[in-house]
N, C-alpha and C positions, 0 to 999 in steps of 0.2 A: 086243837089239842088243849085238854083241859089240866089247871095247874093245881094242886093240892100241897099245903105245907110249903110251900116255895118247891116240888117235883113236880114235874109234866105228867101231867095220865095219859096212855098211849091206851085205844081199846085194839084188840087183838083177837081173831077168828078160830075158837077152839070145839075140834068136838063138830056137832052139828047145829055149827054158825052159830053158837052161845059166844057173847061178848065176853071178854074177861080185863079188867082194866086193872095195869098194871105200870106203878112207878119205875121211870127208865131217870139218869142223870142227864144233866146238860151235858157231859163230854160225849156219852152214847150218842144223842144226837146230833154233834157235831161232824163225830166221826160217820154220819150216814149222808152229810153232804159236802164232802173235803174236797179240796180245789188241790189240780196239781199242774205241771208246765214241762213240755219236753221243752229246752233249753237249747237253741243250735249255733256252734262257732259260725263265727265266718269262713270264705276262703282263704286258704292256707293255715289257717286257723288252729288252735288247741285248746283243750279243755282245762281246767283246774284252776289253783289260786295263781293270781299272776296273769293272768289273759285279760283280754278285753270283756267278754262277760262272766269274768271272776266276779267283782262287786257286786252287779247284777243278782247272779245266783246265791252270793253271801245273803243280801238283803232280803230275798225270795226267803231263804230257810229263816233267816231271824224274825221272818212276820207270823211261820208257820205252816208257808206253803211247800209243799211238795215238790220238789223237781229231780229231775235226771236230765244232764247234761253229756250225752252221748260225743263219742268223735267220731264226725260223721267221715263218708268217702272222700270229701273236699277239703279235709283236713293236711296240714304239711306231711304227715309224714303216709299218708294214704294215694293223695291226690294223683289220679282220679281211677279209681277200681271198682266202681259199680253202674250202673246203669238207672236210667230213673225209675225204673221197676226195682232194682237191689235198693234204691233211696228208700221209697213207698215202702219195704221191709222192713228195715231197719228204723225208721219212724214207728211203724207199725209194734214194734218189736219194745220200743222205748214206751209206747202207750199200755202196750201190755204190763209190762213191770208197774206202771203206775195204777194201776188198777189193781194189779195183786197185791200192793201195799193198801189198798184201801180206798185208793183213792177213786171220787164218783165220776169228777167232772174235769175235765182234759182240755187244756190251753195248749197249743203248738205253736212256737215261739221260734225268731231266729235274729241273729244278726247278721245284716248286707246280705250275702249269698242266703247263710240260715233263714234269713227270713224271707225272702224268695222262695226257699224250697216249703217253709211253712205254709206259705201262702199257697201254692202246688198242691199241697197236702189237703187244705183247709176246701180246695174244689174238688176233691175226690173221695172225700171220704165225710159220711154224715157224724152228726153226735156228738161235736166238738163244740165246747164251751166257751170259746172262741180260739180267735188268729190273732198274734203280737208277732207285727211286721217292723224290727228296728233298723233306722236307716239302712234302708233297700238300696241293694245293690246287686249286681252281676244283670246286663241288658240287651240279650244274644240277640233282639228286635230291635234294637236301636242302631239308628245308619251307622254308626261309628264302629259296632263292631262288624255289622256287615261288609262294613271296607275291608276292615283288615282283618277277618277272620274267614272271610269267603271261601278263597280256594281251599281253606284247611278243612269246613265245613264238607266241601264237595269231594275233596279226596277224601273224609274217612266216609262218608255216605256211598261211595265207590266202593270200599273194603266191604262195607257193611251189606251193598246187595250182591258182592261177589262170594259171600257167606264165609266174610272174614273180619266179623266185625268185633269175635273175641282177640284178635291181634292188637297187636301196640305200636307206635308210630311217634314218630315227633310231630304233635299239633302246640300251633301258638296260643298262649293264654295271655292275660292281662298281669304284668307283677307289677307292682308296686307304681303306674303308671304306663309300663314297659310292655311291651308284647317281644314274650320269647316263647323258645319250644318247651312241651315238656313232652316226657313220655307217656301217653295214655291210653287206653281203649280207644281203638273204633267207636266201638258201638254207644261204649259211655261220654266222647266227643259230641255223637251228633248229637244226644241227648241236654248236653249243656250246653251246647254252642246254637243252636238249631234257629234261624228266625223265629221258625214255624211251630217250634218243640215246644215239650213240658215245661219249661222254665220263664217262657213269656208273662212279667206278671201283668201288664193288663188283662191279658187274655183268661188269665187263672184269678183276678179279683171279680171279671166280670163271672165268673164261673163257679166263683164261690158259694157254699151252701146258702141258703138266704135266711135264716134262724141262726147261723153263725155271725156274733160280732165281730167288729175287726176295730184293733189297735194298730196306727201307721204313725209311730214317732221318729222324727228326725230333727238333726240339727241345722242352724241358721245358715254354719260353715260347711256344711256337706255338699261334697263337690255336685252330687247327685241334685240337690236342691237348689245350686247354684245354675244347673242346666237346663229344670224343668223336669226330671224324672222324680224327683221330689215331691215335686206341686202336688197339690192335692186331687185335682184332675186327671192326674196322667195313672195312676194308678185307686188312691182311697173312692173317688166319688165314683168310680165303674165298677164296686160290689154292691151289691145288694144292700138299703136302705136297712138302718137296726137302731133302734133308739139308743143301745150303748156302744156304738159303735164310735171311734173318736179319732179325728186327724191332729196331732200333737207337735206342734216346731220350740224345739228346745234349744239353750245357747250353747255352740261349740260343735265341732267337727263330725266325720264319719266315728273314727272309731273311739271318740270319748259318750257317743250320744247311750252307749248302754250303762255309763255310767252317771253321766247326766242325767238323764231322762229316768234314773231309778225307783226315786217316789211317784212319780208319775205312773210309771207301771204299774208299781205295787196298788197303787190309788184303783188303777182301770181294773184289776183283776181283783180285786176287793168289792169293785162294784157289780161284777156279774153274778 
């Protein structure tokens, strides 16, 4: 693009194919390549000022960047009423809005669970600007929950081929440590609990678009890191190969790392 007077010359196709070159401003061309971020709580999780990725999203708007920070189905006061096709929607749905504001390029973003279903996302759907996976959590593949979440698994998978999988049930979740009941979908159960299901994230990094970067920050103190679901192996090094793709260990826990790990985001997503 050629510059005149400190303006850009844009040439433009008028008529039959005559050039017509025309002064556009720097903000016109910003606004033709705007970055934006669905933004996902974690489980049990809430949206706004005052949450765990409150600061986060404060700092996202004060650089410029776009986002919508949905409450997803895994949220406290939803948990759990959709199914990983209602998820896939409802994402879908958040990206839309961000595009009708203008924006080009689309980052899907989460915290622990949110960013597990980001990553979910980021294997199924092309054109994403990348995936910001913040200390990942929720590990329906991991022997720990297969102990104790098995039979819950296989009794709503029972409801669900007895074609009663829109019914509700008390199935065990993980709280705060704790496995208790709660009350949920069949069908939306075996979708989050599944060994085998949508929510495996090795199985969804290795599945990930391969033009899609990925961001996986987490903290030194995250229990997750402290096991090895952290590491960088177990999940970042099983997607797809991306020059700006980046595995980031920052100081401090599970749920301080979206606020820790702030500038650092802002940085990765500035750089794409």
């Amino acid at each position: 693009m050629m510059a005149v007077a400190g303006w850009p010359i844009r040439a433009i196709a008028v008529g039959l194919g005559i050039l017509l070159l025309v002064a556009v401003s720097s903000s016109e061309i910003l606004a033709e390549d705007r970055i934006g971020v669905v933004l996902m709580h974690g489980k049990r999780g809430k949206v706004g000022a005052g949450t765990l990725i409150g600061p986060l999203e404060e700092a996202l708007r004060d650089t410029g960047i776009a986002v919508v920070a949905p409450e997803m189905p895994w949220s406290r006061d939803r948990f759990l009423d959709k199914t990983f096709r209602g998820i896939l929607a409802e994402i879908d749905a958040a990206v839309t809005f961000l595009k009708s504001d203008g924006v080009t390029r689309i980052v899907v973003g989460g915290h622990s669970l949110g960013g597990g279903a980001a990553l979910a996302y980021g294997a199924r759907r092309d054109g994403l600007a990348g995936v910001l996976v913040i200390a990942p959590g929720h590990f329906p593949e991991s022997r720990g929950f297969r102990k104790r979440f098995g039979a819950d698994v296989a009794e709503a998978k029972s409801m669900v081929a007895a074609g009663n999988g829109a019914e509700t049930a008390d199935f065990r979740d993980i709280d705060r440590g704790d496995s208790r009941p709660f009350v949920m979908r069949a069908d939306a159960y075996v979708d989050f609990m599944d060994p085998e299901g949508p929510l495996a994230m090795p199985e969804n990094a290795a599945s990930l678009k391969p033009d899609t970067p990925l961001l996986l920050i987490i903290g030194k103190k995250d229990h997750t890191f402290r096991y090895g679901r952290g590491d960088r192996d177990y999940i970042f090094d099983k997607a797809p190969s991306h020059p700006k793709s980046r595995y980031t260990v920052v100081p401090g826990g599970h749920k301080a790392t979206p606020r820790i790990g702030k500038d650092e985001i802002v940085a990765w997503l500035k750089s794409l």
